[in-house]
N, C-alpha and C positions, 0 to 999 in steps of 0.2 A: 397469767397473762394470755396461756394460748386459750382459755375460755370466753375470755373478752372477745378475741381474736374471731374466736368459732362464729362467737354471737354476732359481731357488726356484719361478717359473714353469711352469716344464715338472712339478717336485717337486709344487707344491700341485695341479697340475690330476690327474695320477695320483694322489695322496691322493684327491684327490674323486668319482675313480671308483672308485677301489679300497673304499673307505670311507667313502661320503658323509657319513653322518648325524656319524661322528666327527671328519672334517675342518670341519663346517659348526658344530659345537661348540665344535671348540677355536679357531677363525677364529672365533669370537662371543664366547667369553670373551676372549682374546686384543687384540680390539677394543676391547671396552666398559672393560681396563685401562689401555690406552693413552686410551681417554677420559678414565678418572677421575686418570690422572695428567694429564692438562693440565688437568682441572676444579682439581685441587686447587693447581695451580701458580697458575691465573688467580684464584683464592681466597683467594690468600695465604699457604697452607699453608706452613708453613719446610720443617719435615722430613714426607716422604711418609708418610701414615698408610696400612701397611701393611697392618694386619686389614682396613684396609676396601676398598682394592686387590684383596687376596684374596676376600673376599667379593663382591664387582662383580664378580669374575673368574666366577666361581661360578654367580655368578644368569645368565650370559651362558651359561658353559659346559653348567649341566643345566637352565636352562629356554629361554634364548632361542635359543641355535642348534635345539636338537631343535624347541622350536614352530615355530618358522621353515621348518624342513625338513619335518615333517609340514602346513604349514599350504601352502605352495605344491604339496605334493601332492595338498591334499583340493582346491585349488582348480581344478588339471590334469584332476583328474575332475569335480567336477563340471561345469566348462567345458567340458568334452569335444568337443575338433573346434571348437569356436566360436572363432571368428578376427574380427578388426575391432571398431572403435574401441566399437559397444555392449557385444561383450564386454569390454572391456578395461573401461568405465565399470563396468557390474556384479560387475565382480573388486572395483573399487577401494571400491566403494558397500559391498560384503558386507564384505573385510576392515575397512571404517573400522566398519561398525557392530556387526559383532563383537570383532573381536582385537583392535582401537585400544582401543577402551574397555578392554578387560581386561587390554593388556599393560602402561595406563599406572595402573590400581588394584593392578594385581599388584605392579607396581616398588614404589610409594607405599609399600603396607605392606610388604613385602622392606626397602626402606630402610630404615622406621622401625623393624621390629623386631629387624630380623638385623642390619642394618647400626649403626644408631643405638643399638638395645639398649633404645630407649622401651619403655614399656608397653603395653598393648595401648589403653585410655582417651586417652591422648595420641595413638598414630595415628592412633586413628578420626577423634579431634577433626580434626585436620590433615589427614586424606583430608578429613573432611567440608567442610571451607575452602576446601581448596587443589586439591582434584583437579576441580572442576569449571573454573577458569581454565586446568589442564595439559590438561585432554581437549579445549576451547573452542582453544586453541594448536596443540595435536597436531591436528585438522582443518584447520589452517592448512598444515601440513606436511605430513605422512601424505600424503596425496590426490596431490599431485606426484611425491613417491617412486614413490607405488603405481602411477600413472601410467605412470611411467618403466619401472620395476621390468615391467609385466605387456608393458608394449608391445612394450620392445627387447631384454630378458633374455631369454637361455635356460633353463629350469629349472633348471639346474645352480649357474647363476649368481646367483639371485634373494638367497638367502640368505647369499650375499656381498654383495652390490650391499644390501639391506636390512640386513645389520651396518656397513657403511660408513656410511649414513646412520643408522642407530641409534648412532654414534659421537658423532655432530654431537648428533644429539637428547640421548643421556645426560650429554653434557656439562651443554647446557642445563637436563635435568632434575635431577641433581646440583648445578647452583648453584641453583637454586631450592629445592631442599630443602636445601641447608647453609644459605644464604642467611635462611630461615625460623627455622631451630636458630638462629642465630646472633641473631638477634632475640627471641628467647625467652632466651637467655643474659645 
């Protein structure tokens, strides 16, 4: 087993240099599916609801891998040479109050409109409720990733190491939006 192991290893690391932004894509939709399939198991779901697998796949594969891959690049410049724990705070401080706010309203309405099919009146409403208790959450978590993420990764790696934990997080943020549908039903 650990030979397989070595091997998809050895595979994905040559993917990512061969083809970063495309490996860092499909490792991020690829993720956030296996998220929404245990979201949906721990939910109850009987039989796997497939369109919407595919679409999480989706939102992973052409928005959050490529942000992801452009966003620790813009942060390599502008940090440029800065090493030690202030820089590391001020990567974690700029991504939380930029990209955190925006990846977790961007998801909100992706779900509710593409995923859920709502109208546009009902997201809003429901960002307007609910996306301040998920942003107030995501600074709970975020900060120690990003932490993690700026301190011990190597750029190559960030955007794996942050779909892993965006794994964890979509889970929780897909039960909280079913969670809500499912009380309005």
């Amino acid at each position: 087993m650990s030979d397989i192991v070595k091997e998809a290893w050895k595979k994905y690391l040559l993917a990512l240099q061969i083809h970063p932004l495309r490996t860092k894509a499909v490792t991020s939709g690829v993720l956030i599916g296996c998220s929404d399939i245990i979201a949906q198991k721990i939910s109850g779901i009987k039989k796997l609801q497939l369109r919407r697998l595919l679409l999480l796949m989706l939102f992973g594969f052409a928005y959050s891998g490529p942000f992801g891959h452009f966003l620790h690049k813009l942060m390599d410049i502008i940090f440029k040479g800065k090493k030690g724990n202030k820089a590391v705070a001020k990567k974690v401080l700029l991504e939380q109050l930029t990209s955190s706010p925006w990846n977790n309203l961007f998801f909100m309405m992706y779900y509710g409109l593409v995923v859920e099919g709502r109208p546009w009146g009902l997201v809003k409403n429901k960002v307007r409720k609910d996306y301040p208790s998920i942003q107030l959450t995501a600074w709970k978590f975020w900060p120690i990733v990003g932490w993690i993420n700026y301190q011990y990764m190597p750029l190559q790696f960030r955007v794996l190491f942050h779909s892993l934990a965006a794994s964890c997080w979509a889970i929780f943020i897909n039960l909280k939006a079913r969670s809500i549908a499912t009380k309005k039903a």
